[in-house]
C-alpha positions as CSV (number, residue, x, y, z in Angstrom):
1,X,38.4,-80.9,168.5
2,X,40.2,-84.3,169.1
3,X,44.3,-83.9,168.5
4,X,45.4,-87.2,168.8
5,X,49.2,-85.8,169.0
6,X,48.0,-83.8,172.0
7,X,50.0,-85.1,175.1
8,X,46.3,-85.5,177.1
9,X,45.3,-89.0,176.1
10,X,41.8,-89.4,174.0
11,X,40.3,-90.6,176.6
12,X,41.3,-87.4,178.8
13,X,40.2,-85.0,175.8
14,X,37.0,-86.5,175.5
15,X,36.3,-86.1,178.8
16,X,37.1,-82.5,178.8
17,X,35.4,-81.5,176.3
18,X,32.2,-83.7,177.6
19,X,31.4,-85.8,174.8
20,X,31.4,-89.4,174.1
21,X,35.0,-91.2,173.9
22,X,33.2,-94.3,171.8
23,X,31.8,-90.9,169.4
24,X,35.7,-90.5,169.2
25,X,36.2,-94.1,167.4
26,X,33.0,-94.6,165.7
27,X,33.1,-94.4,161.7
28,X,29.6,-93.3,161.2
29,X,27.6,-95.9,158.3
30,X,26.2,-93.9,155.7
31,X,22.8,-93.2,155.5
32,X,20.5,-95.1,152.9
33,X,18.5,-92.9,150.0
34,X,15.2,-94.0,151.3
35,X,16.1,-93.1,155.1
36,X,17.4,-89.8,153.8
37,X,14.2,-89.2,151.7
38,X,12.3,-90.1,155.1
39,X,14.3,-88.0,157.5
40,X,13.5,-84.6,154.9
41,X,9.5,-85.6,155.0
42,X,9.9,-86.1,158.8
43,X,11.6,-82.6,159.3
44,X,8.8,-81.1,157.0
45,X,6.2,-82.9,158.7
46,X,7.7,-81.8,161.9
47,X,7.4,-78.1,161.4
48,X,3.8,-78.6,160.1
49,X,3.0,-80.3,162.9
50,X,5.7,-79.8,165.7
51,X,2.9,-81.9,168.6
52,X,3.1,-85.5,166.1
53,X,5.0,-88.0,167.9
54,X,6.5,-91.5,166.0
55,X,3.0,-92.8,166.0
56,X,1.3,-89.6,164.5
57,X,4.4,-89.3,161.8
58,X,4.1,-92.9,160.9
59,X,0.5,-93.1,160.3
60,X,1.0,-89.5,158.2
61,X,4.1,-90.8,156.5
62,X,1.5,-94.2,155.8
63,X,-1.1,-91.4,154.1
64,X,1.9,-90.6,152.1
65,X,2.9,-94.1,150.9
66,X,6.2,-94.6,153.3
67,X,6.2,-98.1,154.4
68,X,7.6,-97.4,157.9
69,X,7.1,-98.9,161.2
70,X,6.9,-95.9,164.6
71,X,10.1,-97.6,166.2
72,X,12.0,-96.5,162.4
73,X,10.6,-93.0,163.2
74,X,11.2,-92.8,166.4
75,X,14.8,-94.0,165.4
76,X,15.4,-91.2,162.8
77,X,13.6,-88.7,165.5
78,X,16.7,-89.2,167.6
79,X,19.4,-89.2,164.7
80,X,17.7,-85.9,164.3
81,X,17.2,-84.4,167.3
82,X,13.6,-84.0,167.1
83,X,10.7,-84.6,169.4
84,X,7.2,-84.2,169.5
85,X,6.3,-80.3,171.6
86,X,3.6,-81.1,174.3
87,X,2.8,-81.1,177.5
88,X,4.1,-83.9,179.2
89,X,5.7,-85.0,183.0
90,X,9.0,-84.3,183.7
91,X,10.3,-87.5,183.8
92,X,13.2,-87.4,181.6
93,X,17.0,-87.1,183.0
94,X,19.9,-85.1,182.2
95,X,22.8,-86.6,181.2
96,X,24.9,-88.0,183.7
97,X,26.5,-85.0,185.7
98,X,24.8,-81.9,183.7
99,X,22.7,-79.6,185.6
100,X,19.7,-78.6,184.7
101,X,18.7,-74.7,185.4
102,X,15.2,-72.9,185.7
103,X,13.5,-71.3,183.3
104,X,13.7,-67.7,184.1
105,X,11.6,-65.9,181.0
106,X,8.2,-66.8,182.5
107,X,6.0,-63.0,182.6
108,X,9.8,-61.4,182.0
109,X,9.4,-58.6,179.9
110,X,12.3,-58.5,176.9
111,X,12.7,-55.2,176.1
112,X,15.8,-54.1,174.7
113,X,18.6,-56.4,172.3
114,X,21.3,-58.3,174.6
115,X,18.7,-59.0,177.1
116,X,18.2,-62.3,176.7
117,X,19.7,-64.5,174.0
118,X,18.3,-68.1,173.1
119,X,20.2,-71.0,171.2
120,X,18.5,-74.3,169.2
121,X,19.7,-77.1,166.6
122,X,18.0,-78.1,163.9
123,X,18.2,-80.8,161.2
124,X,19.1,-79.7,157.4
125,X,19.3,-81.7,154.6
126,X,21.2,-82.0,151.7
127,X,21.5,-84.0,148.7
128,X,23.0,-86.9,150.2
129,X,23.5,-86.7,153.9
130,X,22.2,-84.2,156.3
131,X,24.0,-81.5,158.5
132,X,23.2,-79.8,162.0
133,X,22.6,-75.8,162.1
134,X,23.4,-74.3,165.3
135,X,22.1,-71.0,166.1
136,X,22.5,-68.0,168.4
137,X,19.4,-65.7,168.5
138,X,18.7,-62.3,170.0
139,X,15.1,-62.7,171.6
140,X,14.3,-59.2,171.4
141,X,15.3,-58.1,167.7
142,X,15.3,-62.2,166.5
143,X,18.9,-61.4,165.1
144,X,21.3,-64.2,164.2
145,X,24.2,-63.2,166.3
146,X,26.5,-66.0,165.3
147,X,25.9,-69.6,163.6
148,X,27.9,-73.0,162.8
149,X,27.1,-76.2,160.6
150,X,28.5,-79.6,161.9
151,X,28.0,-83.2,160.4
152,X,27.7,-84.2,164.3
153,X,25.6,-82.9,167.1
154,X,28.7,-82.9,169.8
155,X,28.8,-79.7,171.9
156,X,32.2,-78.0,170.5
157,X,30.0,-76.1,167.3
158,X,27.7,-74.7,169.8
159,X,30.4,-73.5,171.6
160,X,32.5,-72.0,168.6
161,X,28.8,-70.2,168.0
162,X,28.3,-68.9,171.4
163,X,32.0,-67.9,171.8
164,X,31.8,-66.0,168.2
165,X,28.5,-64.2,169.7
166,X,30.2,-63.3,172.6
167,X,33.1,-62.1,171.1
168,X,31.0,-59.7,168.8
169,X,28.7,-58.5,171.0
170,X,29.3,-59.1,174.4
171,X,27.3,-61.0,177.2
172,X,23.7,-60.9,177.3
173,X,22.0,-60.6,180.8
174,X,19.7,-64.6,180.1
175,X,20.5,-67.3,178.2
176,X,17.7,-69.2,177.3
177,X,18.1,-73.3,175.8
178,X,16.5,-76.4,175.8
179,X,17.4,-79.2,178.3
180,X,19.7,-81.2,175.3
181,X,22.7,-82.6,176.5
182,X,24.7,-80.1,174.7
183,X,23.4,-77.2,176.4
184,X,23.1,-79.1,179.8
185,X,27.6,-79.8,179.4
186,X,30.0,-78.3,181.5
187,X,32.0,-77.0,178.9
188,X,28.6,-74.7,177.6
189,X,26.9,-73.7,181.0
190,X,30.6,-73.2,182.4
191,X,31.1,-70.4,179.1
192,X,27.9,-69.0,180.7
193,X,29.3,-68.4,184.1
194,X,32.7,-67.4,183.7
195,X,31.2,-64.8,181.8
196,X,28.1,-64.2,184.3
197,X,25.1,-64.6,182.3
198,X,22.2,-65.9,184.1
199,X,21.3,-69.1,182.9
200,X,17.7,-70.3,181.6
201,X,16.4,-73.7,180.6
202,X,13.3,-74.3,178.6
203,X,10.8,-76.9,180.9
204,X,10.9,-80.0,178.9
205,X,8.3,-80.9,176.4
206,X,6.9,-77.6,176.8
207,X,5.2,-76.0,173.4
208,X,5.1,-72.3,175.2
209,X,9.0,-72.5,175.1
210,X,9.5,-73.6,171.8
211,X,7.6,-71.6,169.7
212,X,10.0,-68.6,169.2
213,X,13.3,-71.1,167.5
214,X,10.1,-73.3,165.7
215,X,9.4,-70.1,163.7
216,X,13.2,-69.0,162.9
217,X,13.7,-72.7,161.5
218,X,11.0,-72.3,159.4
219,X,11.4,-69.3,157.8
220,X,15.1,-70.9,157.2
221,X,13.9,-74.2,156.2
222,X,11.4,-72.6,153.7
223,X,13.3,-69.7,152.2
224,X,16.5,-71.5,151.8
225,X,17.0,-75.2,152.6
226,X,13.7,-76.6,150.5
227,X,14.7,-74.6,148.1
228,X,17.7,-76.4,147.5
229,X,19.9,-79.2,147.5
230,X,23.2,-79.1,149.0
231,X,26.0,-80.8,147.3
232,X,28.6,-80.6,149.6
233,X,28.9,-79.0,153.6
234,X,30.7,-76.5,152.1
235,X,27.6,-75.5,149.5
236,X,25.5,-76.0,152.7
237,X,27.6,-73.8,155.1
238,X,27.8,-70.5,152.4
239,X,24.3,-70.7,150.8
240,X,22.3,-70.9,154.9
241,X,25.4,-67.9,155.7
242,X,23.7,-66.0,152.8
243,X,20.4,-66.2,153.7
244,X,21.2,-65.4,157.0
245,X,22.8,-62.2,156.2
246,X,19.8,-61.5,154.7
247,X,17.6,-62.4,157.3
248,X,19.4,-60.0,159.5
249,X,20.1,-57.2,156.8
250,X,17.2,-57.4,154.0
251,X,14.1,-59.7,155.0
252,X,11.4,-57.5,156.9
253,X,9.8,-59.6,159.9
254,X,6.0,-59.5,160.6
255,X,6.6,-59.4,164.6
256,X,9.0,-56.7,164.3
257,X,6.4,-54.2,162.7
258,X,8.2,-54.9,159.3
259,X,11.4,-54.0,160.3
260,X,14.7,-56.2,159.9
261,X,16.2,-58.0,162.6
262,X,19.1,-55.0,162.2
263,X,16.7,-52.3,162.1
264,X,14.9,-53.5,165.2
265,X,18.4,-54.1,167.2
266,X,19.7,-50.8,166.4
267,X,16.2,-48.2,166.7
268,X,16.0,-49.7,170.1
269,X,20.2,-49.5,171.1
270,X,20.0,-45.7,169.5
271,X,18.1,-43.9,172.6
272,X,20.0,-46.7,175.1
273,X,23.3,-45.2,174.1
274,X,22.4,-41.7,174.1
275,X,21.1,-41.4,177.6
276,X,24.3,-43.7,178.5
């Protein structure tokens, strides 16, 4: 996203596209085996049992014979972007000039596709190093509308995602997220309003709001990313866009009365479009 032949400075590009200018220098360290072997039992761990904190995770990774201290967990947490789902006050901040928006999904009925659409990151692992997935969801007919891999968790790949999904299907009435800095940016809410979608933030900490991505990135994790390990970001990027295709196309869901995410999205636009 950075063109350092650009006439804007760095500093000025950085600032535009709301991330980090020091993120813009840094030459990231590579990760060690054994933190890479304890960042893949923390993301399993983590689906298992999405309410364990550092402490929790420690003294399970302890049962498990990982030699790790809770400030190391919480520290690969972060690098994650991970946290335990609870209840819990409100006392965390935005970043520094990002709004935060209400949640707007509490007793709202979904009942047709491009209703409401939802977005999350999760952590995948490979065979040496790890990648981000981000993911644009239709909360009616849980259909992957659009999808990028990044080795960093800046906004611009959630934006490529959410500008593909657009693109392809239009604007959906909500957009539901989390409160992470990415989806709290200018650059992403501002995409939201220019093209007049109500915007929706999940309360923070909040199980009840979680629950619905939790699931996807299990049945993703499961079916395709434990089953394998990625080589390269390449390897990483076509084998989770095969399974996803099939997700959509081929893979029956129990919430959707067996049907694919397709075949729910299209029985319910079929009598929307005749009576248009």
């Amino acid at each position: 996203m950075i063109d350092r032949e650009h006439e804007l400075s760095v500093t000025r590009q950085a600032l535009v596209l709301d991330i980090s200018r020091s993120s813009v220098y840094y030459l990231p360290r590579p990760v060690s085996p054994g933190d890479l072997a304890l960042m893949r039992r923390i993301d399993e761990l983590h689906l298992d049992y999405p309410f364990a904190g550092a402490r929790m995770l420690r003294d399970l990774l302890g049962r498990e014979g990982f030699a790790v201290g809770r400030l190391h967990v919480s520290t690969l947490m972060k690098r994650m972007g991970i946290e335990a789902i609870y209840r819990k006050p409100n006392t965390s901040k935005p970043a520094p000039g990002h709004k935060v928006y209400p949640y707007l999904l509490r007793r709202l009925a979904v009942t047709q596709p491009n209703q409401v659409w939802a977005i999350d990151i999760t952590y995948i692992p490979m065979a040496r190093g790890f990648v981000y997935l981000a993911a644009v969801v239709d909360w009616f007919s849980r259909r992957m509308l659009a999808w990028r891999v990044s080795i960093s968790m800046d906004v611009s790949f959630c934006i490529e995602a959410l500008e593909e999904a657009l693109g392809k299907y239009g604007a959906p009435e909500i957009f539901n997220s989390d409160q992470a800095s990415q989806f709290t940016s200018m650059a992403f809410t501002g995409l939201l309003r220019d093209n007049g979608i109500a915007i929706s933030m999940d309360g923070r900490g909040a199980w009840r709001d979680n629950v619905f991505v939790e699931r996807l990135w299990r049945s993703i994790k499961y079916e395709e990313v434990y089953l394998r390990a990625y080589d390269a970001v390449s390897d990483a990027r076509t084998l989770i866009g095969k399974y996803l295709a099939f997700y959509n196309s081929g893979r029956p869901h129990p919430s959707l009365d067996r049907m694919t995410p397709d075949e729910a999205c299209f029985n319910a636009l079929v009598p929307i479009l005749a009576a248009a």
